[in-house]
C-alpha positions in Angstrom: -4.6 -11.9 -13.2 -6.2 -8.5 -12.6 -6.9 -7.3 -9.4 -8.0 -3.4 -9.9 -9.0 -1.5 -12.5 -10.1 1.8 -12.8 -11.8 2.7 -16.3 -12.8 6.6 -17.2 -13.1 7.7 -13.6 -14.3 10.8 -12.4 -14.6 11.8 -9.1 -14.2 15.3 -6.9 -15.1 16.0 -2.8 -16.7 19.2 -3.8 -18.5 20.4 -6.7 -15.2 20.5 -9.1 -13.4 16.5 -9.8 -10.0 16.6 -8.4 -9.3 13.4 -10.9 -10.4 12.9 -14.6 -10.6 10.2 -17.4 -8.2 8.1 -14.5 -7.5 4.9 -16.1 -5.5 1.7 -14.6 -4.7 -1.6 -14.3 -3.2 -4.0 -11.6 -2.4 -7.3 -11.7 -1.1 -9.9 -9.9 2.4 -10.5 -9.1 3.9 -6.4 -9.8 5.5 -4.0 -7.9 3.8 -0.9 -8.5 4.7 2.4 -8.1 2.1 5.8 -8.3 3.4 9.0 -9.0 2.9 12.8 -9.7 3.5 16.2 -7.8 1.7 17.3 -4.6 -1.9 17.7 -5.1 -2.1 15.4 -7.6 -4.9 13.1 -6.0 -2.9 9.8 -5.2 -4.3 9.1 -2.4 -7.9 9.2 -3.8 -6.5 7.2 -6.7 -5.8 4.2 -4.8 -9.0 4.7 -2.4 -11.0 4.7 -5.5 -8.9 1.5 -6.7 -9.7 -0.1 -3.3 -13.6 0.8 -3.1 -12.9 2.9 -1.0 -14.4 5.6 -2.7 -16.9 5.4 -5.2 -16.7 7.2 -8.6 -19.1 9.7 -10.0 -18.3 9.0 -13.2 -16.5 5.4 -14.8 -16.1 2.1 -13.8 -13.9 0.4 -10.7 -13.4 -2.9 -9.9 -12.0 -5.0 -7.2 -11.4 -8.9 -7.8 -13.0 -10.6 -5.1 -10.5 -13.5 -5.3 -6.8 -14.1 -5.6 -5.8 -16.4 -8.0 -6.0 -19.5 -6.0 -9.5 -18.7 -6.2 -10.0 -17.4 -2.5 -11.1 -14.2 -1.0 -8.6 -11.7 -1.9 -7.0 -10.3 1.1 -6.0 -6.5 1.0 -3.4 -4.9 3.3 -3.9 -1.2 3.0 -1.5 1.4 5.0 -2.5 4.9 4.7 -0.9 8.0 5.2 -0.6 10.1 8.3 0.0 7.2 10.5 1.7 9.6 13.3 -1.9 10.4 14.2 -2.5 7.4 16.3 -3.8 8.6 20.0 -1.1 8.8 22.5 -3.5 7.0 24.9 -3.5 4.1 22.6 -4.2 1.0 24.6 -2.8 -1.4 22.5 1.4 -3.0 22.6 2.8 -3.5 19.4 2.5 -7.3 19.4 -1.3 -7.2 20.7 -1.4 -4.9 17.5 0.4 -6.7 14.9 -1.3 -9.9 15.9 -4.5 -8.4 15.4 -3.5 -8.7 11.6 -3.7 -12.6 11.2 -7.9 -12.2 12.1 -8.2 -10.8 9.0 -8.7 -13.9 7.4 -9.9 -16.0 9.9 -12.7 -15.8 12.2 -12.2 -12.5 15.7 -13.4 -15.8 17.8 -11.0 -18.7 16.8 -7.6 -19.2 19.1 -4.7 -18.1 17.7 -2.3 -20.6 16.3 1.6 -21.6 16.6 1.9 -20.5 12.7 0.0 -17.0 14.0 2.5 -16.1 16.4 5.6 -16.9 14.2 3.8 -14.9 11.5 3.6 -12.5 13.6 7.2 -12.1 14.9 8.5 -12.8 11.2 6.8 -9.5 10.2 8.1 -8.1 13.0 11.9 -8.6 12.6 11.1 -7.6 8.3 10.2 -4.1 9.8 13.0 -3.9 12.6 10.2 -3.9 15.4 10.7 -6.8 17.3 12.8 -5.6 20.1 10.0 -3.0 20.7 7.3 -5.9 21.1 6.1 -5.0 24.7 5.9 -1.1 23.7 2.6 0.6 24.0 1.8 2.3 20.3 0.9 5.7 22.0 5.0 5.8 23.0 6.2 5.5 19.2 7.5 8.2 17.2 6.1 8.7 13.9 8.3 6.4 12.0 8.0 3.4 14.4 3.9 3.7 13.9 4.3 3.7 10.5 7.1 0.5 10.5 4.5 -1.5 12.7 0.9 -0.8 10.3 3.3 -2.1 8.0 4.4 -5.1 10.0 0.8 -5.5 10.4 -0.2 -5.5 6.8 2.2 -7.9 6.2 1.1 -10.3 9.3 -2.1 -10.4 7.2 -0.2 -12.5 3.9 -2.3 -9.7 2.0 -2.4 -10.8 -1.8 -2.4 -6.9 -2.2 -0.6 -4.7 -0.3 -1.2 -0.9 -1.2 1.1 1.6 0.8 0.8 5.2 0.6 4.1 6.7 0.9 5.5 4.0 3.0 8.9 5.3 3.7 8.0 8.8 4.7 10.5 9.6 7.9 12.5 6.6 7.1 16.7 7.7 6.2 18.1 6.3 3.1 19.7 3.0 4.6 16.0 2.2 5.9 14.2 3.2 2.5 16.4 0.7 0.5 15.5 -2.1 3.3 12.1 -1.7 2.7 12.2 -1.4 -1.2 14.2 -5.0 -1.0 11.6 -6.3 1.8 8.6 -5.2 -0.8 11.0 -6.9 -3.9 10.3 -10.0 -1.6 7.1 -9.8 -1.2 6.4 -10.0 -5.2 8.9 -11.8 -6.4 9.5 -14.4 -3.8 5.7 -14.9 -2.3 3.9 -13.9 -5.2 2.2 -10.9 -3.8 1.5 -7.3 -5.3 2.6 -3.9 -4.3 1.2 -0.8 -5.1 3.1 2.1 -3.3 2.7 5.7 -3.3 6.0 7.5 -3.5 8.0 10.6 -4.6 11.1 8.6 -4.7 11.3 7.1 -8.1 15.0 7.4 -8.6 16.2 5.2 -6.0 12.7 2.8 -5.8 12.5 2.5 -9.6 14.7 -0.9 -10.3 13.0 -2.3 -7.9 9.9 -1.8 -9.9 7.9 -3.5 -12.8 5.4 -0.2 -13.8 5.1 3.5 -12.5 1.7 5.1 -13.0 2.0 8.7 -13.5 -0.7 11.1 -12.5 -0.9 14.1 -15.0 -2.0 17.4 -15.2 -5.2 17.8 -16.8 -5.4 20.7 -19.5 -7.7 23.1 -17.9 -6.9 21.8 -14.8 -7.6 18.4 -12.2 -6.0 15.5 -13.0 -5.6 12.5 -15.1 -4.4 9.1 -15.0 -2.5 7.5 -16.3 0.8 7.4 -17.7 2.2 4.0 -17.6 5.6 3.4 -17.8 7.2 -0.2 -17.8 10.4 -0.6 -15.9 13.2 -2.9 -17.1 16.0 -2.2 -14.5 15.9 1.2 -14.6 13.2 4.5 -14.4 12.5 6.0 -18.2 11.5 9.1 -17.1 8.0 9.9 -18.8 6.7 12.8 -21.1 
């Protein structure tokens, strides 16, 4: 089922479009990866993706329903997590938690299945020993592991990281790459994930999209590389 799709896109913060002639498609059930060198507008690829942003040029679309036929549920994590106010209020459980309103109403009680969603994602990120924690206390790395134990409290049909595993070492990268493997092949989900480490995340994956360099400058999208067990490097 597709989810996203970007067709022709255009789109720039100033007078000159940072991305040209983008074109994607995401379906149900992948693991994802999106690619290219610094600069190369990821991020505003998978805003624009999400509707987050809106193109001036080209069409975007967001399914409004899984395949099940509900709303779809999106988990998005952004970059630059790290900024989060030292005077944040919030533990890490009262934050987490606050993930499993997403698709249920801000005023119902919180259930049994809630709270054991909510530890489960927990534990997945390594987090759960820091429960009681207030969020301002973190380091940069432990923000970013709970907005992604967060995400995943949601039981998004879509999760869409943006270089995830930023600050993470090696033995926590491959963790996460096997937790994400989970989430698609085991529960169905799909990942899209921003990353500039395609040679140990790529046979994990089932497509890299490849931002390019556009000839006179800005960029394009996309290549699109299918993965069977291994990265085949494109261009």
């Amino acid at each position: 089922m597709l989810l996203s799709s970007m067709k022709d896109v255009s789109f720039g913060y100033s007078d000159v479009p940072c991305l040209q002639n983008a074109s994607i498609e995401i379906h149900s059930g992948e693991f994802v990866a999106v690619t290219g060198p610094n600069g190369a507008s990821k991020t505003t690829l998978l805003k624009l993706a999400l509707g987050l942003l809106q193109p001036w040029e080209g069409k975007t679309f967001l399914s409004p329903h899984n395949e099940k036929g509900h709303k779809l549920s999106v988990g998005y994590v952004p970059q630059q997590i790290a900024a989060f106010n030292s005077g944040f209020p919030s533990t890490i459980l009262e934050f987490v938690r606050s993930g499993r309103y997403v698709r249920r109403s801000w005023f119902r009680k919180l259930q049994a299945e809630d709270h054991e969603r909510t530890e489960k994602a927990l534990r997945q990120v390594g987090m759960w020993g820091l429960r009681n924690r207030k969020i301002g206390e973190l380091s940069g790395g432990q923000k970013q592991r709970i907005c992604i134990a967060r995400a995943l409290a949601q039981e998004p049909d879509l999760l869409v990281l943006d270089e995830p595993t930023t600050g993470m070492d090696q033995e926590s990268r491959e963790a996460f790459y096997e937790l994400m493997k989970h989430q698609v092949k085991d529960l169905g989900r799909t990942v899209v994930m921003v990353t500039h480490g395609l040679s140990e995340v790529s046979h994990y994956l089932d497509r890299i999209i490849e931002l390019e360099r556009k000839e006179g400058g800005g960029w394009k999208c996309c290549t699109s590389t299918s993965c069977s067990g291994h990265f085949v490097p494109v261009g």
